[in-house]
DSSP file (Angstrom, degrees, kcal/mol; ACC not computed):
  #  RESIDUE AA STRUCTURE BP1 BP2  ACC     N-H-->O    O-->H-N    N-H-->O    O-->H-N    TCO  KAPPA ALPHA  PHI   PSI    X-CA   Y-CA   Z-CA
    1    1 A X              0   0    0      0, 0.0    45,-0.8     0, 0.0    24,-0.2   0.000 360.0 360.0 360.0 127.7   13.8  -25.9    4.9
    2    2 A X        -     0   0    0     22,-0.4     2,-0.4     1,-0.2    23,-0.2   0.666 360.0 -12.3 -97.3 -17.6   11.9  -25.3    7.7
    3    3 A X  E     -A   24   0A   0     21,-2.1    21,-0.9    41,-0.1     2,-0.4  -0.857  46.7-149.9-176.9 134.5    8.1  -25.1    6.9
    4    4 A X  E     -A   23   0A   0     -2,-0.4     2,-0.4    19,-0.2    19,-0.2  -0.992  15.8-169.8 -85.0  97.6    5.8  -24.7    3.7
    5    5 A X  E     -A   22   0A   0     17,-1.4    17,-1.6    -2,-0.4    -2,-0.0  -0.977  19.0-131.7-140.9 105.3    2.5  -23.0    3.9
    6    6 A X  E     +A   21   0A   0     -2,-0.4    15,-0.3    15,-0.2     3,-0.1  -0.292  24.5 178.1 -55.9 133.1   -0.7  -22.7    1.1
    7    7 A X  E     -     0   0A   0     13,-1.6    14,-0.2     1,-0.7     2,-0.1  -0.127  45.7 -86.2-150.0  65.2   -1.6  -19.3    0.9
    8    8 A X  E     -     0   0A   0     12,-0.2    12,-1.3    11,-0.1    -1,-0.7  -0.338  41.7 -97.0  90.0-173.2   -4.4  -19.3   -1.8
    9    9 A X  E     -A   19   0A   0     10,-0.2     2,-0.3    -2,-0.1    10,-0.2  -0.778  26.7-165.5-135.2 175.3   -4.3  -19.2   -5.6
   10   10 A X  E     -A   18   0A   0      8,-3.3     8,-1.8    -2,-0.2     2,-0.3  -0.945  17.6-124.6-162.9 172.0   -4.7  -16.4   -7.5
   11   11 A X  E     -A   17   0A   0     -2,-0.3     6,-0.2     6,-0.2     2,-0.2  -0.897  15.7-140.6-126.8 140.4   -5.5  -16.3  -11.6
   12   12 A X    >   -     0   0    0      4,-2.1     3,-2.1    -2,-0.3     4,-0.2  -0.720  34.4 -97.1 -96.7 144.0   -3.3  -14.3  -14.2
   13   13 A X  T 3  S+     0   0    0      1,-0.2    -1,-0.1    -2,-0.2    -2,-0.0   0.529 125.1  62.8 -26.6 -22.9   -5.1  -12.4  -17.2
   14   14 A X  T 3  S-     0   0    0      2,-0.0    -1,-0.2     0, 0.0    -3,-0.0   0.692 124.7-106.4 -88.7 -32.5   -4.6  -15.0  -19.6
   15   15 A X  S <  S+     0   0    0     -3,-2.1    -2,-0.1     1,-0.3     0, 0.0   0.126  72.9 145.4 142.3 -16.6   -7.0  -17.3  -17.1
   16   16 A X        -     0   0    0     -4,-0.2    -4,-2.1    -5,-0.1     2,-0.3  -0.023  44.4-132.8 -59.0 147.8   -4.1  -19.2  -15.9
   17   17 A X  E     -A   11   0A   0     -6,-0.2     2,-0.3    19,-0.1    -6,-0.2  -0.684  18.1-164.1-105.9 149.2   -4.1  -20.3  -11.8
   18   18 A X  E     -A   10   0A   0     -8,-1.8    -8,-3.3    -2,-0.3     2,-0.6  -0.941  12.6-136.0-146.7 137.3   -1.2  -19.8   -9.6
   19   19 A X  E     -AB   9  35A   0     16,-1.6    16,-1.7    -2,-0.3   -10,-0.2  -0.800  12.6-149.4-104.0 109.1   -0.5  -21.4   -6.3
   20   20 A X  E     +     0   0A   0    -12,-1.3   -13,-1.6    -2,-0.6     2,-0.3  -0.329  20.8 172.7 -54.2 144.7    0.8  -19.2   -3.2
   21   21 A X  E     -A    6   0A   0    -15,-0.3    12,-1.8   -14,-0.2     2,-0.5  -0.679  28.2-134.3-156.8 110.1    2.9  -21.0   -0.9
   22   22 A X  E     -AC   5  32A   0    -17,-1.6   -17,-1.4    10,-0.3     2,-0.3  -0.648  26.0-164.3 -17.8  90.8    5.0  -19.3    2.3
   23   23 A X  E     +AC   4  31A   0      8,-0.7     8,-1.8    -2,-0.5   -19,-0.2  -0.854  12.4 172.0 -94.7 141.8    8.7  -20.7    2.4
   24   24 A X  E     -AC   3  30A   0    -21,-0.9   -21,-2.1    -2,-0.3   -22,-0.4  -0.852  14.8-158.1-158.2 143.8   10.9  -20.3    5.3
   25   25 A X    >   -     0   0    0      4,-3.3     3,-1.1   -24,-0.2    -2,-0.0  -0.881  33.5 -95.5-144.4 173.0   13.7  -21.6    5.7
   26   26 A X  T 3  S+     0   0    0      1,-0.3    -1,-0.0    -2,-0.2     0, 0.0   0.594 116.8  43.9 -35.3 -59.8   16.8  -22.9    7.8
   27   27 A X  T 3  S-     0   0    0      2,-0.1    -1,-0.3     1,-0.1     0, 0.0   0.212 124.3 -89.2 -91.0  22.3   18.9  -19.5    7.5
   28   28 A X  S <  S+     0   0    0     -3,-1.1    -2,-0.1     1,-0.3     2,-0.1  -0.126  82.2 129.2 108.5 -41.6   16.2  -16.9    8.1
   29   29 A X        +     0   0    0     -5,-0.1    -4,-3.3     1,-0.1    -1,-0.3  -0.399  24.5 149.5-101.4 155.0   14.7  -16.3    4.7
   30   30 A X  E     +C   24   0A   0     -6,-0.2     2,-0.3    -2,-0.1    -6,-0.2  -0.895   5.0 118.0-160.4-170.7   11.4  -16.3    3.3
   31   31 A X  E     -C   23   0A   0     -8,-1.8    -8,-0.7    -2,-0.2     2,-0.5  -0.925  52.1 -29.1 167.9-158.4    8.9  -15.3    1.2
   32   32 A X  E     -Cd  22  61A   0     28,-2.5    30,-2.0    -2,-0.3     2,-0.5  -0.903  39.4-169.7 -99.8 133.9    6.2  -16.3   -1.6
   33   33 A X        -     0   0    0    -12,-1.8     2,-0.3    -2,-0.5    30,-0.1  -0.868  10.9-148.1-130.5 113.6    6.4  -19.1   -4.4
   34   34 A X        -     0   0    0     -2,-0.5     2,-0.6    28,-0.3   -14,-0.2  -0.510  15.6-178.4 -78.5 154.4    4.4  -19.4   -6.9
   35   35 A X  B     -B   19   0A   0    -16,-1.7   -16,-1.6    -2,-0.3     5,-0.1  -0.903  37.8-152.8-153.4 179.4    3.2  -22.3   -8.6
   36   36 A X  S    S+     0   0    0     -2,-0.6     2,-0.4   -18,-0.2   -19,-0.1   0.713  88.7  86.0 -82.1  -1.0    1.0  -23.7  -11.5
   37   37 A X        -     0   0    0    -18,-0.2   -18,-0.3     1,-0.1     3,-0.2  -0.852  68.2-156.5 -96.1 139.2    0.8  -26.8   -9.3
   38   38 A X  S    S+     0   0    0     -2,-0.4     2,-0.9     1,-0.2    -1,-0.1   0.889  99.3  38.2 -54.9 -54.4   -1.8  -27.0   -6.7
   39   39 A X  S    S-     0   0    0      2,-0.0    -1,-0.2     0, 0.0     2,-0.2  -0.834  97.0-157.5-115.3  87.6    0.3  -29.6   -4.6
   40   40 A X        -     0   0    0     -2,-0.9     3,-0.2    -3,-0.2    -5,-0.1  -0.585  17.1-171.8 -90.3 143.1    3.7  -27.9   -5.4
   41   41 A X        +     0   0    0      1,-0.2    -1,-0.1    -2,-0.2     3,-0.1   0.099  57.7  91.0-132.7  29.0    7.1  -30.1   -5.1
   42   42 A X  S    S+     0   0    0      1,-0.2     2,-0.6    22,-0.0    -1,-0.2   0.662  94.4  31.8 -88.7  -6.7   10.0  -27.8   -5.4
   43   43 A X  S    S+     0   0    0     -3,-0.2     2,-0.5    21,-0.1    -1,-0.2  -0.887  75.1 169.6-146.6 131.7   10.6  -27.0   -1.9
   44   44 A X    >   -     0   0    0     -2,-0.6     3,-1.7     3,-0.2   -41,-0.1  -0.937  37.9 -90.8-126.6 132.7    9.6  -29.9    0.7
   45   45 A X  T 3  S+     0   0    0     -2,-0.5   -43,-0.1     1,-0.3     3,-0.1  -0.511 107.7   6.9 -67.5 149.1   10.4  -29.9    4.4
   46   46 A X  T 3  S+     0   0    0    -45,-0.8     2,-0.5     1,-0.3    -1,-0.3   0.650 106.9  99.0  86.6  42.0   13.1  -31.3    5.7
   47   47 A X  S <  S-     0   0    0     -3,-1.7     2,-0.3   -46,-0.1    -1,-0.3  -0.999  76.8-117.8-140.5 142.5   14.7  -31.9    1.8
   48   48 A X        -     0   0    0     -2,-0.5     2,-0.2    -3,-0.1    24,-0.1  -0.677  32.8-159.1 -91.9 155.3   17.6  -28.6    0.7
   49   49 A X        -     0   0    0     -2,-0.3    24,-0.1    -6,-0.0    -2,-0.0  -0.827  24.5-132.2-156.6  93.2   16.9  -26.3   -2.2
   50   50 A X        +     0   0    0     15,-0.2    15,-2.3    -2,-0.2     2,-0.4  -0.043  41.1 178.5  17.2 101.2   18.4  -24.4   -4.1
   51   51 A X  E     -E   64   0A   0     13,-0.3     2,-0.4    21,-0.1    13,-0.3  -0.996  30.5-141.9-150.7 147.9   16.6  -21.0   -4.3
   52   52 A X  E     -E   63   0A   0     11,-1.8    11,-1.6    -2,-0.4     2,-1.1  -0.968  24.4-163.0 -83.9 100.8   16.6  -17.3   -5.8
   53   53 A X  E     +E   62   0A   0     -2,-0.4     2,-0.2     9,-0.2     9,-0.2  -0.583  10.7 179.9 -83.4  97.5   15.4  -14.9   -3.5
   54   54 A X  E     -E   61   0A   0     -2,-1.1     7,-2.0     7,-1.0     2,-0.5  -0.723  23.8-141.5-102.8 165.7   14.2  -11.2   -4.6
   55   55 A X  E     -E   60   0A   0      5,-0.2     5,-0.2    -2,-0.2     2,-0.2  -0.983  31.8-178.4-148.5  94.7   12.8   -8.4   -2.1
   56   56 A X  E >   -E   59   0A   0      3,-2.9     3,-2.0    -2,-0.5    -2,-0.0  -0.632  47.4-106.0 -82.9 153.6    9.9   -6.8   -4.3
   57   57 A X  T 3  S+     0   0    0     -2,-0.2     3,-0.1     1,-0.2    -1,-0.0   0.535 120.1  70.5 -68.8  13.4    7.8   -3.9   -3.0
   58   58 A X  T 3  S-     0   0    0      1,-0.9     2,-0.2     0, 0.0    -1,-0.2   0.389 127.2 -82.6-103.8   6.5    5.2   -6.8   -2.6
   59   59 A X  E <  S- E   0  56A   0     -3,-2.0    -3,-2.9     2,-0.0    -1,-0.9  -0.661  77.1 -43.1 118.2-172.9    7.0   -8.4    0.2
   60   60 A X  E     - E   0  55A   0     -5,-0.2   -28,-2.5    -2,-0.2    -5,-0.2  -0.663  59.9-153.4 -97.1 134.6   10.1  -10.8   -0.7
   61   61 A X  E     -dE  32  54A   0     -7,-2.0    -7,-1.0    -2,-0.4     2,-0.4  -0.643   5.5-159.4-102.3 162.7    9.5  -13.7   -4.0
   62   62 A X  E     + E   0  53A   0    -30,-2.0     2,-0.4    -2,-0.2   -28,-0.3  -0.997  13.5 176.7-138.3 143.8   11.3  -17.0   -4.2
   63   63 A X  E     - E   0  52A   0    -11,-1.6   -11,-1.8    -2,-0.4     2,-0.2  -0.925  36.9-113.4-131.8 161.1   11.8  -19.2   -7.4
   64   64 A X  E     - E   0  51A   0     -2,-0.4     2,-0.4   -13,-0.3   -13,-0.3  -0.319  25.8-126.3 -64.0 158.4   13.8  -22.2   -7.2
   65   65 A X        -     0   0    0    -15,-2.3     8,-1.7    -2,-0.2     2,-0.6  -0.951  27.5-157.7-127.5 118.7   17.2  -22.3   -9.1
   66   66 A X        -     0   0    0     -2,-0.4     6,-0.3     6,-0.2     4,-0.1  -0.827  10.0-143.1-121.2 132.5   17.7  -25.2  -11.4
   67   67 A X    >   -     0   0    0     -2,-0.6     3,-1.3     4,-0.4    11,-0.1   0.226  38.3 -95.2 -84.3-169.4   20.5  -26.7  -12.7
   68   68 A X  T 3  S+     0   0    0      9,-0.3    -1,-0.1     1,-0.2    10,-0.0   0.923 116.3  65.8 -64.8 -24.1   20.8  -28.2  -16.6
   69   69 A X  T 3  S-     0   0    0      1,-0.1    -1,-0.2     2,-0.0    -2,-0.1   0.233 116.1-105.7 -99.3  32.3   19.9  -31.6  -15.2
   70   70 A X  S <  S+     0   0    0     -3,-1.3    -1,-0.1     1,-0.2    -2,-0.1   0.346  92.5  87.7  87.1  -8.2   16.7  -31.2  -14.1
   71   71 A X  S    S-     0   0    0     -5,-0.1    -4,-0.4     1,-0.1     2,-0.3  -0.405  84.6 -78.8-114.1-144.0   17.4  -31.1  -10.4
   72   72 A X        +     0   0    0     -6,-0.3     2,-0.4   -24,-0.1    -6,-0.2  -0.776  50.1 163.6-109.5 148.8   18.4  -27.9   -8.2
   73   73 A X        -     0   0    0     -8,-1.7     5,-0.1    -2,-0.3   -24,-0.0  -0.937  41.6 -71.0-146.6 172.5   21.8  -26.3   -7.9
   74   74 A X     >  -     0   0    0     -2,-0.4     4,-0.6     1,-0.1    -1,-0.2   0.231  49.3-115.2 -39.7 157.7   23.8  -23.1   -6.8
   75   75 A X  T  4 S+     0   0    0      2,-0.2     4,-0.2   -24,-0.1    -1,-0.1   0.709 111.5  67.4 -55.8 -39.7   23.3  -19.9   -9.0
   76   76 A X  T >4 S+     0   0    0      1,-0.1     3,-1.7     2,-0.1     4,-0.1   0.994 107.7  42.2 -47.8 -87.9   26.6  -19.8  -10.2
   77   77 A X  T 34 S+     0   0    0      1,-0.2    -9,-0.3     2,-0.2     3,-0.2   0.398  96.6  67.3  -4.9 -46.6   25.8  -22.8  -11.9
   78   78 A X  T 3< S+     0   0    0     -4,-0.6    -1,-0.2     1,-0.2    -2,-0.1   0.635 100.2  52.3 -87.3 -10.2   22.7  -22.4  -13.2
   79   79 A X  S X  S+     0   0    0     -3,-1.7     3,-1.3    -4,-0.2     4,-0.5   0.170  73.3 140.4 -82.9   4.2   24.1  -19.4  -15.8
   80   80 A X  T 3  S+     0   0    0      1,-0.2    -3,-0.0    -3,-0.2   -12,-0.0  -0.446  72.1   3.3 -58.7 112.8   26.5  -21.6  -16.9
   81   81 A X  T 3> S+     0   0    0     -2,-0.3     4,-0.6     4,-0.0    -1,-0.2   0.621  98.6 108.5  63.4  37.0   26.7  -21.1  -20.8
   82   82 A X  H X>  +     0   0    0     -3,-1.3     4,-2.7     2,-0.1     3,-0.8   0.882  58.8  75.1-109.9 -29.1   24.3  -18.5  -20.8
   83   83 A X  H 3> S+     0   0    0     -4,-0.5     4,-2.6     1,-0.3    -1,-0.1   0.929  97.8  48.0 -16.3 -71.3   27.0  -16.1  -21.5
   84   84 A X  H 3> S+     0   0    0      1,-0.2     4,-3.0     2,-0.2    -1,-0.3   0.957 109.4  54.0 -44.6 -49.8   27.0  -17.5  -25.4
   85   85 A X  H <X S+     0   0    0     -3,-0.8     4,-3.1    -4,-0.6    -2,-0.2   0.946 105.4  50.8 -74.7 -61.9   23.4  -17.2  -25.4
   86   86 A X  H  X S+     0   0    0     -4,-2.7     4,-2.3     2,-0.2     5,-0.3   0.966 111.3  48.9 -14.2 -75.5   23.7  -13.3  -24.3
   87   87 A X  H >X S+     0   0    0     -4,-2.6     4,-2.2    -5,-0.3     3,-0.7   0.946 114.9  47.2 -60.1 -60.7   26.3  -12.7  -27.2
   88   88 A X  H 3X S+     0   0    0     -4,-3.0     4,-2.0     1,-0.2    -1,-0.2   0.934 113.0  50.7 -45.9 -52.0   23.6  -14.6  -30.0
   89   89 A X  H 3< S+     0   0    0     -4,-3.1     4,-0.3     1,-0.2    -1,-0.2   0.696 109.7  43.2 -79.4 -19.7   21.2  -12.8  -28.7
   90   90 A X  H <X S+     0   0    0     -4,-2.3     4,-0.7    -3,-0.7     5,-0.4   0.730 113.0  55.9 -72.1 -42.1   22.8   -9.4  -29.0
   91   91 A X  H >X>S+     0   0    0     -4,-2.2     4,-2.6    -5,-0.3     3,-2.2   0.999 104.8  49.1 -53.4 -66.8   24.1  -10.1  -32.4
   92   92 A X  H 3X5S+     0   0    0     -4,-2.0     4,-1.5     1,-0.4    -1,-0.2   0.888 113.5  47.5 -30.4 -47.0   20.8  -11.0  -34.0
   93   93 A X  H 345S+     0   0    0     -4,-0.3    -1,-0.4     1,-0.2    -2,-0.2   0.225 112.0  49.8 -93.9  26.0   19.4   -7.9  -32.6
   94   94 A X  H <X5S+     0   0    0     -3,-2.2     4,-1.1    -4,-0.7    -1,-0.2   0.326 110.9  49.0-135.0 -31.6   22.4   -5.8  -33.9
   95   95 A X  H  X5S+     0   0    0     -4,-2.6     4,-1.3    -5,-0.4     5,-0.3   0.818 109.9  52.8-102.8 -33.6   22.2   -7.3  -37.6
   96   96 A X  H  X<S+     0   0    0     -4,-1.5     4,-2.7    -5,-0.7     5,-0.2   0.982 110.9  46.7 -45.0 -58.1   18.4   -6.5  -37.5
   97   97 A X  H  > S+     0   0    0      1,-0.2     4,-1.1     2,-0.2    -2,-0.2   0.766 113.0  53.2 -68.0 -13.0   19.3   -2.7  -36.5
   98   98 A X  H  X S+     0   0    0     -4,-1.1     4,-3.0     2,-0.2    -1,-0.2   0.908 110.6  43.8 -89.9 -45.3   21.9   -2.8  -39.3
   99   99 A X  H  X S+     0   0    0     -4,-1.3     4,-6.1     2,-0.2    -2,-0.2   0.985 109.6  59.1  -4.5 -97.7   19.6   -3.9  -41.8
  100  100 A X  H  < S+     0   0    0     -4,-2.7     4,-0.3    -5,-0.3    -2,-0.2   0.730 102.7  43.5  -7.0 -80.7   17.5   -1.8  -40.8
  101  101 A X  H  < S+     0   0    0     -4,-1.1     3,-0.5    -5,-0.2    -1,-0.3   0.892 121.6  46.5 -62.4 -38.1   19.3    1.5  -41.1
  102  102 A X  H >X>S+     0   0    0     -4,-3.0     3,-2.9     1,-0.2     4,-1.3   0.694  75.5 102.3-135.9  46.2   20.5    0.3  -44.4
  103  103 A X  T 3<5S+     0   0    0     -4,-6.1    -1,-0.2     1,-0.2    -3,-0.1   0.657  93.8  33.2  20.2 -81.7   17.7   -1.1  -46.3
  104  104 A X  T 345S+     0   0    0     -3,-0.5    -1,-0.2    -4,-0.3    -2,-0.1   0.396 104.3  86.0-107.2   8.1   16.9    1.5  -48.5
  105  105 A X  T <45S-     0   0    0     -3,-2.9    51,-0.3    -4,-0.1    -2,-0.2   0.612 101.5-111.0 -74.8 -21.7   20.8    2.5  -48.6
  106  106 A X  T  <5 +     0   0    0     -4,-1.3    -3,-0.1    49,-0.1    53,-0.1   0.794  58.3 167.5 109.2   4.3   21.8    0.4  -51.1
  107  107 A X      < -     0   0    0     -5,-0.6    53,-0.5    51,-0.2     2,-0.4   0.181  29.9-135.3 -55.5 143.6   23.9   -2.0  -49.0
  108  108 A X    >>  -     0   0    0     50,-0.2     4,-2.2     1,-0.2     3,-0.9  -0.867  36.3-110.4 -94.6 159.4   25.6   -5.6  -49.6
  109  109 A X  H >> S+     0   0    0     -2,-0.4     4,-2.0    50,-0.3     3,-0.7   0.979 119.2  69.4 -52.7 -43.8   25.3   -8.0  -47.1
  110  110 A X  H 3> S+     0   0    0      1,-0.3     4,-2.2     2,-0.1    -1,-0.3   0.874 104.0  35.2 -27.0 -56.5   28.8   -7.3  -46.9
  111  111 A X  H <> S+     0   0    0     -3,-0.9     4,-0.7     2,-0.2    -1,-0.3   0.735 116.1  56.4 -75.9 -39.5   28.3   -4.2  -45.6
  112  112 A X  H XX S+     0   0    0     -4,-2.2     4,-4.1    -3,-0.7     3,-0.9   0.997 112.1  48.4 -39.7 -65.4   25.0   -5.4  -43.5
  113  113 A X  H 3X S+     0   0    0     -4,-2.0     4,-2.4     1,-0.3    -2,-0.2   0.885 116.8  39.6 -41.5 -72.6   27.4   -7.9  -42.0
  114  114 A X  H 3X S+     0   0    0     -4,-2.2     4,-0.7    -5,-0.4    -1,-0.3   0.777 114.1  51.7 -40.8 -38.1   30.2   -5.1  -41.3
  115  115 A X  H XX S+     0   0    0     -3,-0.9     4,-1.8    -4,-0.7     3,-1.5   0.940 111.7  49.3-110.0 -61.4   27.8   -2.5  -40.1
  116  116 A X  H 3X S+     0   0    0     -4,-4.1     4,-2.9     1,-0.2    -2,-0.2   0.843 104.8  59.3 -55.3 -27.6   26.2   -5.3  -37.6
  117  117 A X  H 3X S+     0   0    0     -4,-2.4     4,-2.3     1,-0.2     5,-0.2   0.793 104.4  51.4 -54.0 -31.7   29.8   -6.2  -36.3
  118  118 A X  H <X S+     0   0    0     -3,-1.5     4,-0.9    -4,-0.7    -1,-0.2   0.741 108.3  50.0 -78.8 -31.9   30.2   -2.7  -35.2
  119  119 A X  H  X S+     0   0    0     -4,-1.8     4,-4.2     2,-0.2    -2,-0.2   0.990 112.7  43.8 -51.6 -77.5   27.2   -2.9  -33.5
  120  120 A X  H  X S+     0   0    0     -4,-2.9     4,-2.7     1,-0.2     6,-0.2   0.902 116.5  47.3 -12.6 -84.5   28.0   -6.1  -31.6
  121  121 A X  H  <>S+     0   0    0     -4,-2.3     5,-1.0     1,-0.2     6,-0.2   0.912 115.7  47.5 -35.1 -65.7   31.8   -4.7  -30.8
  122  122 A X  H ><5S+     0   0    0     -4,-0.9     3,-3.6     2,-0.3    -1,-0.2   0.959 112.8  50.2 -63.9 -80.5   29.9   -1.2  -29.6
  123  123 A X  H 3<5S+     0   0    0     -4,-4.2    -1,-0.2     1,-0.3    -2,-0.2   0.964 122.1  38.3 -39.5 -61.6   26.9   -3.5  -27.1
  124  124 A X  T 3<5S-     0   0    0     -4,-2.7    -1,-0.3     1,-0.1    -2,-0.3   0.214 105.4-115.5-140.9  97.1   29.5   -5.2  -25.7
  125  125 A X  T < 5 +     0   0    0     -3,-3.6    -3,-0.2    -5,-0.2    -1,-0.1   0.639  56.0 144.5  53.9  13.4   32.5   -3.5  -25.0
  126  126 A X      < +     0   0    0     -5,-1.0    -1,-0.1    -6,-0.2     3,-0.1   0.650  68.9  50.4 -60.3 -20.3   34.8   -5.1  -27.2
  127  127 A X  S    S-     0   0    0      1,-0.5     2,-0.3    -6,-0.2    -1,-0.1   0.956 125.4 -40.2 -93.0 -58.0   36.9   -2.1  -28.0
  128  128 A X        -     0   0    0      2,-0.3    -1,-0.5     1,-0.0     4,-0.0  -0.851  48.8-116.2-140.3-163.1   37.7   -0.6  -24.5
  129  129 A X  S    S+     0   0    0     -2,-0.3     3,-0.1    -3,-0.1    -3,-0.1   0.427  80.9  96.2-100.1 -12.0   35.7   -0.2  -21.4
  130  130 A X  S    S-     0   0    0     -5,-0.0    -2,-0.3     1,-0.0    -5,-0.0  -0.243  87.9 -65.0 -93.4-155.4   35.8    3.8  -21.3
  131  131 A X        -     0   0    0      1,-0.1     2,-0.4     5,-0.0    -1,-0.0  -0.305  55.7-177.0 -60.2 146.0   32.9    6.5  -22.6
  132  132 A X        +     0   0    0     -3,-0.1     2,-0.2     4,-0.1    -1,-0.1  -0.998  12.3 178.4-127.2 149.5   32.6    6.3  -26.2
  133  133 A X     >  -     0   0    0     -2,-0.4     4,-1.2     1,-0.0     5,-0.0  -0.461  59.0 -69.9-105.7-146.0   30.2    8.6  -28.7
  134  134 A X  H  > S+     0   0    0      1,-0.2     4,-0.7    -2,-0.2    -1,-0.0   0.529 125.3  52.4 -84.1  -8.8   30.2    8.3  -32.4
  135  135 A X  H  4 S+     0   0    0      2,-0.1    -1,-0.2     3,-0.1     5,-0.1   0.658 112.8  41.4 -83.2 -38.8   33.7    9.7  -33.3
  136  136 A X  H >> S+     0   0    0      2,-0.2     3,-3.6     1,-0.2     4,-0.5   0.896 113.9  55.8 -96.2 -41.5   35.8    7.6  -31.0
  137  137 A X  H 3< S+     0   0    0     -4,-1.2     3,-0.5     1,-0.3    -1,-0.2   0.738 124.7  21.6  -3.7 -78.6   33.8    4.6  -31.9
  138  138 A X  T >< S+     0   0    0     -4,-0.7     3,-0.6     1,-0.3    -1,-0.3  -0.050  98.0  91.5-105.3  19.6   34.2    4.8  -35.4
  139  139 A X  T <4 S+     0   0    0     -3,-3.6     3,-0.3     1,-0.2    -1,-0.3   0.846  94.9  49.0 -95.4  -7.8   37.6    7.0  -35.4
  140  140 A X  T 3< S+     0   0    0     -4,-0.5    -1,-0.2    -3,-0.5    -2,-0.1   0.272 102.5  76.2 -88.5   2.2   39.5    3.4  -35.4
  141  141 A X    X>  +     0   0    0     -3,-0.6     4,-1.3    -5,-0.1     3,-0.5  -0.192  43.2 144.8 -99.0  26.2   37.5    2.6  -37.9
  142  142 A X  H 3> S+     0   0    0     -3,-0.3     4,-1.4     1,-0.3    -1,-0.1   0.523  78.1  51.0 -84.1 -37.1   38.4    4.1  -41.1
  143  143 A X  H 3> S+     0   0    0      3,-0.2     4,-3.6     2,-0.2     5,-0.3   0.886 113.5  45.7 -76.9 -55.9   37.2    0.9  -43.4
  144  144 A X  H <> S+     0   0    0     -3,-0.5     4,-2.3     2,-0.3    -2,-0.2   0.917 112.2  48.0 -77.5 -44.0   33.9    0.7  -41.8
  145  145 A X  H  X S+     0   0    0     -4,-1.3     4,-1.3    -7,-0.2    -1,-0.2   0.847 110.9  52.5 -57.5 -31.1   33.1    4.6  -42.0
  146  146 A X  H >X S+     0   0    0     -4,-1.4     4,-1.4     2,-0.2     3,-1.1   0.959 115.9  40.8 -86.9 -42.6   34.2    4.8  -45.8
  147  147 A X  H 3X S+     0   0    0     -4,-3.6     4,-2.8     1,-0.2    -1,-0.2   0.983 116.6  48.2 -66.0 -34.0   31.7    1.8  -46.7
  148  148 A X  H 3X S+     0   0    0     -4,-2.3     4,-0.9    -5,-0.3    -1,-0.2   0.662 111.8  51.5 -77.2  -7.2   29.0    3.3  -44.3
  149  149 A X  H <X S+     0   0    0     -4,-1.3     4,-1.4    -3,-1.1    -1,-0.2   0.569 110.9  47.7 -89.8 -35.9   29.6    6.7  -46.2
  150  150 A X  H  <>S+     0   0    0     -4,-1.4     5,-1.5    -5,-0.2     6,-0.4   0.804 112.1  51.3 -94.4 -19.0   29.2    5.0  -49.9
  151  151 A X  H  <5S+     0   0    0     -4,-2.8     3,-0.3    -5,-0.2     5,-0.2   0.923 110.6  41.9 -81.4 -21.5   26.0    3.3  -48.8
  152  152 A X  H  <5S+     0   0    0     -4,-0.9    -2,-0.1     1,-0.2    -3,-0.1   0.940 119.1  51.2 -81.9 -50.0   24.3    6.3  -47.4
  153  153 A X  T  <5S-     0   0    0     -4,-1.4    -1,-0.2     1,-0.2    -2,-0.2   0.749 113.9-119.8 -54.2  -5.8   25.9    8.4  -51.0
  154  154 A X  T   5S+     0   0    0     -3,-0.3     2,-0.5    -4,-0.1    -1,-0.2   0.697  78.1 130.7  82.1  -3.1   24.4    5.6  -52.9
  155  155 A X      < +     0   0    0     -5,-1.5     2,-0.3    -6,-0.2    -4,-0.1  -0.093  46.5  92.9 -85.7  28.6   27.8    4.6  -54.3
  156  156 A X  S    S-     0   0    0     -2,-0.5     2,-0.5    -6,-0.4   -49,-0.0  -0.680  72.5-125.2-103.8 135.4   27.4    0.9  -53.4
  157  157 A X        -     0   0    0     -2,-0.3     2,-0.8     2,-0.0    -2,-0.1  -0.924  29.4-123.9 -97.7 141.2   26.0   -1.8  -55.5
  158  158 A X        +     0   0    0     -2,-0.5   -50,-0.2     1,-0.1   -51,-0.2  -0.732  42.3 150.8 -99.8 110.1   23.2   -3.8  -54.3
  159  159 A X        +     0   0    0     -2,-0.8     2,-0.5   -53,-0.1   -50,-0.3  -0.214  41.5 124.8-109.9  49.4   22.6   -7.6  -53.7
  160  160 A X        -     0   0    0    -53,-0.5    -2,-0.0   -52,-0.1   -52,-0.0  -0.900  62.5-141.5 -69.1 117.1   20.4   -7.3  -51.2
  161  161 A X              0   0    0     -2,-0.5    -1,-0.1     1,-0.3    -2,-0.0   0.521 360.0 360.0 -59.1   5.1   17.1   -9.2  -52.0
  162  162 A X              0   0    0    -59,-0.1    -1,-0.3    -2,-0.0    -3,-0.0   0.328 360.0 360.0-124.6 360.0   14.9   -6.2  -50.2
């Protein structure tokens, strides 16, 4: 790191302060960092850091990059198990949207359950990587169209609690 520099505060809509600081460092790059600290300690001269750099149309931002154990590490590193986290977090929103559509169909969770898998599979890529629409999706799918075919006919029974 070569040099640290205050350059003001500024306040967010919610009332909140942020503290400007000018990093430049050893290998050329620089930028802005904010922080909610007045007296800010993620990047210190003459101590290495660990940093994200992004090139905004407001000039270039910098965040620190931190690893799980509180101090700073590579990038690589610092996704590590987020990958899982991704996949939970598409799933959730894929068994919402399955719901969702069928609700008022008449559905079992079975069928919720099924109907979200497809989702999942479809967000990411699980079946192959090229284009798909809604026929080659589902054309390997023969099980999954005939249920999604009897909940929309009504020919389903329902224990769904909604």
């Amino acid at each position: 790191m070569v040099s640290v520099t205050p350059k003001g505060d500024y306040q967010l809509r919610d009332g909140k302060t942020l503290y400007k600081f000018f990093i430049s460092f050893d290998n050329g790059d620089s930028g802005e960092y904010s922080s909610v600290k007045p007296d800010q300690d993620k990047f210190n001269v003459g101590q290495d850091a660990d940093y994200e750099l992004n090139a905004t149309q407001y000039g270039n931002k910098i965040k620190p990059v931190y690893s799980g154990g509180g101090g700073y590490a590579p990038k690589g590193n610092y996704s590590s198990g987020s990958d899982d986290k991704q996949k939970m977090i598409v799933k959730q929103s894929c068994l919402k949207a399955a719901v969702d559509l069928l609700k008022d169909k008449g559905a079992k969770s079975t069928d919720v359950l099924k109907v979200a898998d497809s989702f999942v599979a479809w967000v990411m890529e699980e079946d192959n990587k090229q284009e798909t629409d809604y026929n080659t999706h589902f054309s390997s799918r023969e099980e999954k169209i005939a249920t999604a075919q009897a909940v929309v006919n009504g020919q389903v029974d329902d224990d769904l609690p909604f």
